[in-house]
N, C-alpha and C positions, 0 to 999 in steps of 0.2 A: 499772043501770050496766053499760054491757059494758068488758071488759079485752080486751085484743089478743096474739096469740102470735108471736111476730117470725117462728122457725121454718115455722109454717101458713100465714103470711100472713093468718090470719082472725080475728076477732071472738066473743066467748062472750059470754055474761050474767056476772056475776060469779060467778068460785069463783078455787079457788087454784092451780089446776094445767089446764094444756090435758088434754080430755078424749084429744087425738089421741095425743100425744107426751109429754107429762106433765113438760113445763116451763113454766115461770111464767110465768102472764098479769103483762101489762104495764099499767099504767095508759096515758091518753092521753097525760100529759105526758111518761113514759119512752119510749112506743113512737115518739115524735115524735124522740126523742132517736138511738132505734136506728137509725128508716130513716133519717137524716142521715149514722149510720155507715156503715152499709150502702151507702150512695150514694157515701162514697168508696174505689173502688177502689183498691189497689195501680197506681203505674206500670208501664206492660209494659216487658219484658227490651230494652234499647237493642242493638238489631242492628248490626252490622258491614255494611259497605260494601265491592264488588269492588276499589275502590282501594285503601280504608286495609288490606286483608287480605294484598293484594299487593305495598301499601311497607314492612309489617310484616314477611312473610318474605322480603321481599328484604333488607331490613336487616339479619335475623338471619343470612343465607348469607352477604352481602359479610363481616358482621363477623367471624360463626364461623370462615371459612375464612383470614380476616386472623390472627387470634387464635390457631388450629391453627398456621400457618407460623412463627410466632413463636416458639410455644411445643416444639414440635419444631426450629427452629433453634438456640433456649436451648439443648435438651439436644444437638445435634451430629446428628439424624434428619433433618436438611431442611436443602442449600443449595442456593446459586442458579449451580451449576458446570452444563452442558451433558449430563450422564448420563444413561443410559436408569433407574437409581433415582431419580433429582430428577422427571424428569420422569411416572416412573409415579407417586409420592408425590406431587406435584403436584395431577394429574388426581384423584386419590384421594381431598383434602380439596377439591375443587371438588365431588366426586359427593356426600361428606357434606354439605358447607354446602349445596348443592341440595337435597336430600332433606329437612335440618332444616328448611330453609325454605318448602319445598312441605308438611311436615306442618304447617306453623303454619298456612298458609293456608289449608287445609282443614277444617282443626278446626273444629267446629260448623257444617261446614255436608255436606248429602247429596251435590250434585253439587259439587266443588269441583276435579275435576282442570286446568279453565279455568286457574284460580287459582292452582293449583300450577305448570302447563304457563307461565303466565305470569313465575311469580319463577323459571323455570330460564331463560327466553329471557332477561328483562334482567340475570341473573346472567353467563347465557354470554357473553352479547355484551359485557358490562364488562368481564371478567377476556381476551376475546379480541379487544377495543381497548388494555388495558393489554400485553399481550402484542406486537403485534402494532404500537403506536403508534410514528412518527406517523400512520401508514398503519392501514387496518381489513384484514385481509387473511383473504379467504373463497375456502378452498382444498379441495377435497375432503375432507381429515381432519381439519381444523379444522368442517364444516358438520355430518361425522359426527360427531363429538365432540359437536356441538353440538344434535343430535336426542337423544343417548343423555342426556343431561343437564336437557331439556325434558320426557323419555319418563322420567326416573325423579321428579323432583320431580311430576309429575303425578300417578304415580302415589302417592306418597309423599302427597299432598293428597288422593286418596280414602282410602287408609289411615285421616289423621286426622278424615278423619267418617269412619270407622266408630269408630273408640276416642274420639273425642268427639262424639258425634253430636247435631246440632241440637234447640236448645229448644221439645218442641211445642206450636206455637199452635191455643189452642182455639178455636172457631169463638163469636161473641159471639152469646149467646141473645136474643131477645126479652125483654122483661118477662111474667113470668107472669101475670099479673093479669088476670082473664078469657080466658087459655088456656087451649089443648089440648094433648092430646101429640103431637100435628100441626105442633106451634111448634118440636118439639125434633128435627126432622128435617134433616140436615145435607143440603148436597148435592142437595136437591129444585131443579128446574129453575136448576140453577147455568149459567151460560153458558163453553162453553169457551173455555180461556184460549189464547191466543197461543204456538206453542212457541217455546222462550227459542236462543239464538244460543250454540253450544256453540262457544266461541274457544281454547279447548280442542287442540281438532279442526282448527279451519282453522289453528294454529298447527304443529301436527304434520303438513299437510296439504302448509302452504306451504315448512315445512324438507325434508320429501321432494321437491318440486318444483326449490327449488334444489338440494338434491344431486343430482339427475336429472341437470340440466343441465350441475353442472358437473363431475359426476364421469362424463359418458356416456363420453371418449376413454377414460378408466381402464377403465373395464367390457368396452368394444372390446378394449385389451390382454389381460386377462383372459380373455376368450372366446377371443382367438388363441393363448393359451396350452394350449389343452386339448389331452389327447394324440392322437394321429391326426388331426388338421385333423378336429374332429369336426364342426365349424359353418365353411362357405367363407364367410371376409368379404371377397373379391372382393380384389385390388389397392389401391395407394396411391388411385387415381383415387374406389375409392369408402369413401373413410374419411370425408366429410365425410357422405355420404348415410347410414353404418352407424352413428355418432354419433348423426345425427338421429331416427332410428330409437329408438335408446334410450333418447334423454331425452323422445322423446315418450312410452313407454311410463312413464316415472318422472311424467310432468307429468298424464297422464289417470288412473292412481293415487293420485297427489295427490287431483285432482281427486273421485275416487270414495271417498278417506275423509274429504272435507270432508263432502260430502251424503250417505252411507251411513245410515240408521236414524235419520234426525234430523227427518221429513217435511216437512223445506222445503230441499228439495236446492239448487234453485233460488236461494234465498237466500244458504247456505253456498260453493253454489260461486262465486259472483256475489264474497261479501267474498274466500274464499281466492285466486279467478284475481285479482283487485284486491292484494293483499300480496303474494302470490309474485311476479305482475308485475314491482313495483317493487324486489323483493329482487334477482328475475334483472336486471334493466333497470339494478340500481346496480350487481351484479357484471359484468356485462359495460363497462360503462364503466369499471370500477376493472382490469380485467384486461390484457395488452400484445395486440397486433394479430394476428387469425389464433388465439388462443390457444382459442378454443371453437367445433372446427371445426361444431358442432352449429347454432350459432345464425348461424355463415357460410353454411351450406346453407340454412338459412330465408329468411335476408337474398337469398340470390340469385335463389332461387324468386319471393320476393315482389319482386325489382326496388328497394330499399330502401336501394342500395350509393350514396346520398348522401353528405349531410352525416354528423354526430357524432348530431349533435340529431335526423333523423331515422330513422337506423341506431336508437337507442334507443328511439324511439316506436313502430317498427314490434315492435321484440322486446316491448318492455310490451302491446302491442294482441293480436298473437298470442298470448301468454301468457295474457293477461285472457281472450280468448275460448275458448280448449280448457281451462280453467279452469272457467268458467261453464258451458258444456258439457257435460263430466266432472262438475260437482259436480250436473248435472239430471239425467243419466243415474242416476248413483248411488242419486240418492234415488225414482228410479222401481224400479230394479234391487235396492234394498234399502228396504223400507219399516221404521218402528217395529213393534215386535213389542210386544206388551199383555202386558204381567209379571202374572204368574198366579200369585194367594198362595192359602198352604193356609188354609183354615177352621179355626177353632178346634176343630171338631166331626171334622176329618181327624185320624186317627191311623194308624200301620202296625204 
């Protein structure tokens, strides 16, 4: 009569102890019993979704930041008078509740600035429609404000993968059972995966491009300010050409941090010039007549001094394409770089 070792996987003649390992042979009818257990696995850990991680800390920023105003209004720290302290304390529990909620988002996972970078944009753009309503109003320090608050919950969501960092999944082995240890080789002719769409990036990519745009007259100010006419920006005649000049350098910027180090430039720039498009394409419709003298000197060049509806198609189309452009250059001009880990066997 042979007995079975659950441990070995293997078979003896009868004795009372696996000669390998020196625990108890099984009878047929128990070892029948074991492999049954053995067969059922534990359930694997139920993963999170880019959505549900993104409704999660947005919920936690609108609420937190509701909840702070309150609670500092209790104590007499926070009202809603016009002052340059209301409104610095303001911005202050909007950069907290950001941050809380870009670290929720992040939490267990390695790349998660997307995620972050995403609960700061529909955080900003809530509390700067609530501000702002009944009108959405996107003004040069309102678009700043609104990168600085995208740029810290992002980063705030890689923070929390690193202090919580993702559950790792082991690779499912073969069944031993007439293997080798050729079966246990991870990673042998794996087919390369697809690189993933870092929105992240075109979101940061595409707030730079509307600030470009619409903060180009402001930056022309500023340059004419420096001391000794250190930079000639020509006469009134050429304010609308020295504008355009500038937001094209903020729009092909853009562009080059959509597709920088991500090797599908091409990709990246294609979504970012597509959202920025229509971001510029709604603030120019939302703004009064003449008011960006930037996207007037484009409209003139291109002949586009139509209708409403076609004034806007032409600035979405140019936009779209130095967009896509910039984000193919980029990812030619910066490739991914192969992260180089030490060996175990490295020490200094």
């Amino acid at each position: 009569m042979y007995l079975f070792c659950s441990k070995c996987q293997t078979q003896f003649p009868a004795a009372g102890q696996c000669p390998r390992c020196s625990s108890r042979l099984l009878a047929p009818g128990e070892a029948a019993d074991a492999l049954s257990k053995l067969a059922e696995l534990p359930p694997k850990p139920r993963t999170t979704t880019f959505a549900g991680r993104v409704l999660a800390g947005t919920a936690l920023a609108l609420g937190l930041h509701l909840a702070l105003r309150e609670w500092l209004a209790a104590f007499g720290a926070f009202d809603e008078s016009a002052s340059v302290e209301s409104y610095l304390t303001g911005y202050f529990l909007r950069f907290a509740a950001a941050m809380a909620g870009g670290l929720l988002a992040g939490a267990g996972r390695s790349q998660g600035f997307s995620g972050g970078a995403t609960v700061g944009l529909i955080a900003g753009l809530g509390w700067l429609a609530v501000d702002s309503y009944p009108t959405l109003l996107l003004d040069a320090p309102n678009i700043g404000l609104m990168i600085l608050i995208v740029s810290a919950a992002g980063c705030c969501a890689l923070v929390g993968g690193r202090v919580w960092p993702p559950i790792v999944e082991l690779p499912d082995l073969e069944s031993p059972r007439g293997s080798s240890l050729l079966k246990l080789v991870v990673g042998q002719n794996k087919p390369e995966a697809r690189r993933p769409t870092r929105w992240g990036r075109i979101l940061v990519a595409s707030l730079v491009v509307l600030f470009a745009v619409i903060a180009a007259d402001s930056g022309r100010l500023l340059l004419k300010k420096l001391p000794n006419g250190l930079i000639n920006l020509g006469g009134p005649a050429a304010v609308p050409s020295v504008d355009f000049q500038i937001a094209l350098i903020g729009v092909v910027l853009g562009g080059l941090i959509a597709g920088a180090a991500t090797g599908t430039g091409l990709r990246h720039g294609i979504i970012a010039g597509a959202v920025s498009a229509v971001a510029v394409g709604a603030a120019y419709t939302q703004q009064p007549p003449d008011s960006l003298p930037a996207l007037e000197f484009l409209l003139d060049k291109l002949g586009a001094r139509g209708t409403a509806f076609q004034s806007a198609a032409a600035v979405v189309l140019a936009m779209a394409s130095i967009g896509t452009v910039s984000g193919w250059i980029g990812g030619q001009l910066f490739p991914p770089l192969r992260k180089m880990r030490r060996r175990k066997s490295d020490f200094r």
